[in-house]
C-alpha positions in Angstrom: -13.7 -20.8 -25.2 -13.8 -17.5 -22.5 -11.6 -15.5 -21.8 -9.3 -17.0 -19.1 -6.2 -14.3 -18.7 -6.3 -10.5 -18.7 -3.2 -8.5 -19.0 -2.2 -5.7 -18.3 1.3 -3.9 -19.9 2.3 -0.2 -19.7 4.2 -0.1 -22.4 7.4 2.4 -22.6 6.8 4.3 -25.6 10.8 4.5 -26.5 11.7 1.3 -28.1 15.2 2.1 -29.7 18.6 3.7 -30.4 21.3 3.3 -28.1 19.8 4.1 -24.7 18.6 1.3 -22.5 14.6 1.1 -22.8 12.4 2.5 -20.2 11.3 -0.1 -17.6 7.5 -1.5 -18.7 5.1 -2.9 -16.1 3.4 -6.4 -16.4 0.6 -7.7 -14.7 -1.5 -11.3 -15.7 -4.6 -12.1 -13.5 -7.0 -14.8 -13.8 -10.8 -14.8 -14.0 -10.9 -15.0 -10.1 -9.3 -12.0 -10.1 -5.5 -13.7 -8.7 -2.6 -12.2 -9.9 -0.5 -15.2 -12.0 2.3 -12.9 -12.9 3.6 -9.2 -12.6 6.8 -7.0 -12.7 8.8 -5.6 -15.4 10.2 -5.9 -18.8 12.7 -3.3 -20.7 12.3 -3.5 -24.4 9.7 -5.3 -27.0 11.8 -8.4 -26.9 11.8 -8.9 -23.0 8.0 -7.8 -23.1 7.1 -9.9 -26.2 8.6 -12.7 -24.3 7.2 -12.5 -21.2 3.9 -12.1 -22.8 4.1 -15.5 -24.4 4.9 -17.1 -20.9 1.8 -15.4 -19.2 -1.0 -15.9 -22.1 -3.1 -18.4 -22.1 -3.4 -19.8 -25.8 -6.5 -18.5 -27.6 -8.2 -17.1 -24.2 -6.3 -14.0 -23.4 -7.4 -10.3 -23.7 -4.5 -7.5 -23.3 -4.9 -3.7 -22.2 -2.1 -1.8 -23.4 -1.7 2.0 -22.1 0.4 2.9 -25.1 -1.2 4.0 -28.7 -1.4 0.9 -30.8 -2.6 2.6 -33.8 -1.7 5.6 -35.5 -2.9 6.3 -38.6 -3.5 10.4 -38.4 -0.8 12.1 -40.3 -0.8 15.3 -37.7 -2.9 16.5 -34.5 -4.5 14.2 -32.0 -6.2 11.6 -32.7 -10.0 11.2 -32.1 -10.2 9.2 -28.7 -7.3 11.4 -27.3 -9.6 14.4 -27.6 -12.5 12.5 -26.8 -10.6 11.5 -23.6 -10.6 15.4 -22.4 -14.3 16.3 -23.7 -15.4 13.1 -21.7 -12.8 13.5 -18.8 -11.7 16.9 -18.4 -14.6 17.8 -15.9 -11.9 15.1 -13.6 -8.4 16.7 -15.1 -8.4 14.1 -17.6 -7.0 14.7 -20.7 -4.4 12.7 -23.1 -1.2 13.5 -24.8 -1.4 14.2 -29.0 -0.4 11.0 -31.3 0.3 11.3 -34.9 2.7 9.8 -37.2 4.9 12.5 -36.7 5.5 11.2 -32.9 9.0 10.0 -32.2 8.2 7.4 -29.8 5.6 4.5 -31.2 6.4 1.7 -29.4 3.1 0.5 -28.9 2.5 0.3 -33.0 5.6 -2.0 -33.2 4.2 -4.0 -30.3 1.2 -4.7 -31.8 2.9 -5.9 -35.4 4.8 -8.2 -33.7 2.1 -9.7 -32.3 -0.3 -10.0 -35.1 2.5 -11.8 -36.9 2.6 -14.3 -33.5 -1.2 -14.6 -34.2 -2.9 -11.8 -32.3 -5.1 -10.1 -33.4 -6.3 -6.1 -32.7 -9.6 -5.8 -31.1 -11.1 -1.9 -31.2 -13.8 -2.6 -29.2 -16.7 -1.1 -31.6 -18.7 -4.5 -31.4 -17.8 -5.2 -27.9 -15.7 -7.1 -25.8 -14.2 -10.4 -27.8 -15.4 -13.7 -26.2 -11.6 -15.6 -27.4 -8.9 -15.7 -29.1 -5.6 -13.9 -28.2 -6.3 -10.1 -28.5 -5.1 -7.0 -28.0 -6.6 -3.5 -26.7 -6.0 0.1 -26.1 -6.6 1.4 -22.8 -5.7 4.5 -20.6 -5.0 3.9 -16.4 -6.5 7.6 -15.9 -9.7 7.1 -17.3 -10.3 3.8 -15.2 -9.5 5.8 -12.1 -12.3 8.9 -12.8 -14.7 6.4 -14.9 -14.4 3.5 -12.3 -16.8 4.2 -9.4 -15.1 1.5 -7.1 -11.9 3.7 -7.0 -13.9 6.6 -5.5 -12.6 9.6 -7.3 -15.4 11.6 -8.0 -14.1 15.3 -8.3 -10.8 14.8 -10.5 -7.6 12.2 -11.0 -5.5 11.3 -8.1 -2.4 13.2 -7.6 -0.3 10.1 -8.1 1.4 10.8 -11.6 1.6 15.0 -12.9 1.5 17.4 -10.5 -1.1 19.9 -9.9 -0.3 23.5 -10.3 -1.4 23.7 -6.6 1.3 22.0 -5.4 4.9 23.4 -4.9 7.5 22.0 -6.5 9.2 21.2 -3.0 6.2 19.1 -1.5 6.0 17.6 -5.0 7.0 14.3 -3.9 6.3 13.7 -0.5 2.5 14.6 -2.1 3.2 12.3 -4.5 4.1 9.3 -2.4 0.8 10.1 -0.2 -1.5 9.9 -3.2 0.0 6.7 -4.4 -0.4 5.0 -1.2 -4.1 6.1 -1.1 -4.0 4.7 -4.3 -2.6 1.7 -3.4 -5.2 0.9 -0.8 -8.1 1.6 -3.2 -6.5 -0.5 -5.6 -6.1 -3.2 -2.9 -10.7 -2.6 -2.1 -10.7 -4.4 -5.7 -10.6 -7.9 -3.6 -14.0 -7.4 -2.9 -15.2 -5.7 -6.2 -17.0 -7.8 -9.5 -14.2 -8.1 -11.3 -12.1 -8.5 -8.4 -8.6 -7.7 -8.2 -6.2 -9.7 -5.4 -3.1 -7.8 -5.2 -2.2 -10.0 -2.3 -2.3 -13.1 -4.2 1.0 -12.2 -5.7 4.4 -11.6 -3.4 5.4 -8.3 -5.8 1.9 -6.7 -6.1 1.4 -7.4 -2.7 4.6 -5.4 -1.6 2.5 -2.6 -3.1 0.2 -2.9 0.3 3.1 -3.5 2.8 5.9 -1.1 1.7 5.2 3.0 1.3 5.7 4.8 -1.8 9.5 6.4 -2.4 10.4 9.7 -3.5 12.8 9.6 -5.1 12.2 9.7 -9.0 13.5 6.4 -10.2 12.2 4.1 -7.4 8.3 5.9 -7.5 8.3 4.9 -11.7 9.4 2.0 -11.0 6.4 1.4 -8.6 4.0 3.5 -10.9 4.8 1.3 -13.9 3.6 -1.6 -11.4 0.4 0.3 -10.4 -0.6 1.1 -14.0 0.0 -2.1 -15.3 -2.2 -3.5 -12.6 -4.8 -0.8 -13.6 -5.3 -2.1 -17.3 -5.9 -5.9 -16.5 -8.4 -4.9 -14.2 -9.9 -2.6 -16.8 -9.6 -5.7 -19.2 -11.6 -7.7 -16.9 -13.8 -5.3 -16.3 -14.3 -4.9 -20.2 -14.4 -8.6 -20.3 -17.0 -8.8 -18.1 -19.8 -5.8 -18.0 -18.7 -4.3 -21.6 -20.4 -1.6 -22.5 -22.3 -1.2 -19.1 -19.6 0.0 -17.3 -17.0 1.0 -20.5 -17.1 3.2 -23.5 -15.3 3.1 -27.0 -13.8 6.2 -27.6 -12.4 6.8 -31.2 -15.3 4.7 -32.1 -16.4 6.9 -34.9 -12.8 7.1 -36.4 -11.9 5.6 -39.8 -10.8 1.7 -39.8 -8.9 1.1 -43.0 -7.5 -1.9 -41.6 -10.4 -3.2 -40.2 -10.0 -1.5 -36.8 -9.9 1.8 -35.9 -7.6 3.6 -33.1 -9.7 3.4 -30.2 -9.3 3.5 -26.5 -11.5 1.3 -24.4 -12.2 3.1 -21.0 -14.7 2.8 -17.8 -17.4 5.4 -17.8 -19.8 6.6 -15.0 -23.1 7.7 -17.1 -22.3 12.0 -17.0 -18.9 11.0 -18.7 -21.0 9.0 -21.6 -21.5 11.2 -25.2 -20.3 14.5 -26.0 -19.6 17.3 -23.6 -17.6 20.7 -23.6 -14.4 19.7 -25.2 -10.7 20.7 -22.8 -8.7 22.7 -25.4 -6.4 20.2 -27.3 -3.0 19.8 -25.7 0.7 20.0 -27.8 2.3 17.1 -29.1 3.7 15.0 -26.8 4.4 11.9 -26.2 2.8 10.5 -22.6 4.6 9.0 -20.1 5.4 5.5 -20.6 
């Protein structure tokens, strides 16, 4: 059996105490590229949930842009640092995980589901052919390692903001890049995978409504986008593997049988070891 659903969840990294979880984005497309399903979830349950809905028994591969394995006591682990020696040339770098980080949702995620039958997929023998599996992935690296999307010099302004930008124009420079985004996003159509965001009536309100500023209304859209951006990077896995993608964190330990990897498109200069960014603080990246 092939793969027949690719999904795409950017997972809110909080998952507890007494605070109403962060908003997750959802997206579910199909082989021919159709989105099935997309929005948002708040909390594993909701997510869990709406993940059973949108699978398709035994032929469904997941991106998650969330860590889903943590198994390094301190520091970084290896495919966050080899996300800024591969990417930092394009202002790509990740955020440190360790055990130490407060904010792990993406490792209870991905117990719940291997209970319900999934199963983790690092992508060190490539991509999986069936079965209901889950995979690491990071929006940023699709947009610089993704040659459809056109950014050849560095990341789009769409999420941090660039020291050359004032902290006044923040926004409204923020709104523009998304919509640029947006419109790249929507050139999947004709791109192998394809991506139709106007086969669905919330991803297509991407294309017909402009990016807010204000804070709360631009996540919620961003969540959207990113989500979006890791089914499409599933699909891409799914379908040119190693010819368009690379395993980073491929080298790390796997005492469970799968190491903590990050499965992200790659133009050929971005392949293999290059000068390394100097390793960012702890922190947890945005969910």
């Amino acid at each position: 059996m092939a793969i027949e659903r690719f999904i795409g969840i950017d997972l809110a990294w909080a998952h507890g105490g007494t605070r109403r979880p962060n908003e997750t984005g959802v997206a579910a497309v199909d082989g021919s590229g159709a989105v099935i399903d997309c929005g948002w979830t708040r909390g594993l349950d909701e997510t869990t949930e709406w993940l059973a809905g949108a699978a398709v028994d035994g032929s469904t591969l997941v991106f998650v842009d969330a860590p889903l394995i943590v198994d390094n006591p301190a520091g970084q682990r290896a495919c966050e640092r080899e996300v800024g020696q591969r990417y930092g040339r394009w202002k790509v770098s990740a955020n440190s995980t360790n055990q130490g980080s407060p904010r792990q949702a993406g490792v209870l995620l991905l117990e719940r589901l291997r209970e319900a039958g999934w199963s983790c997929d690092d992508g060190r023998k490539g991509p999986p052919t069936s079965g209901l599996v889950l995979s690491e992935c990071y929006p940023y690296t699709t947009l610089v390692g993704a040659a459809e999307f056109g950014y050849d010099l560095e990341r789009p302004t769409y999420k941090r903001r660039p020291a050359r930008v004032p902290s006044a124009d923040w926004r409204a420079v923020r709104a523009r890049a998304c919509d640029e985004l947006i419109g790249r996003v929507a050139g999947l159509a004709t791109a192998d995978p394809p991506l139709l965001l106007a086969s669905h009536p919330v991803s297509r309100r991407l294309t017909e409504e402009p990016s807010p500023q204000r804070a709360a209304g631009y996540k919620h859209r961003e969540d959207l986008i990113d989500a979006l951006l890791c089914a499409w990077t599933a699909a891409l896995w799914y379908r040119h593997g190693l010819l368009r993608c690379q395993v980073l964190g491929a080298g790390s330990p796997a005492p469970q049988g799968y190491a903590s990897t990050i499965i992200a498109p790659a133009r050929t200069e971005q392949r293999g070891d290059v000068r390394p960014v100097r390793e960012p603080p702890a922190r947890v990246r945005p969910g």
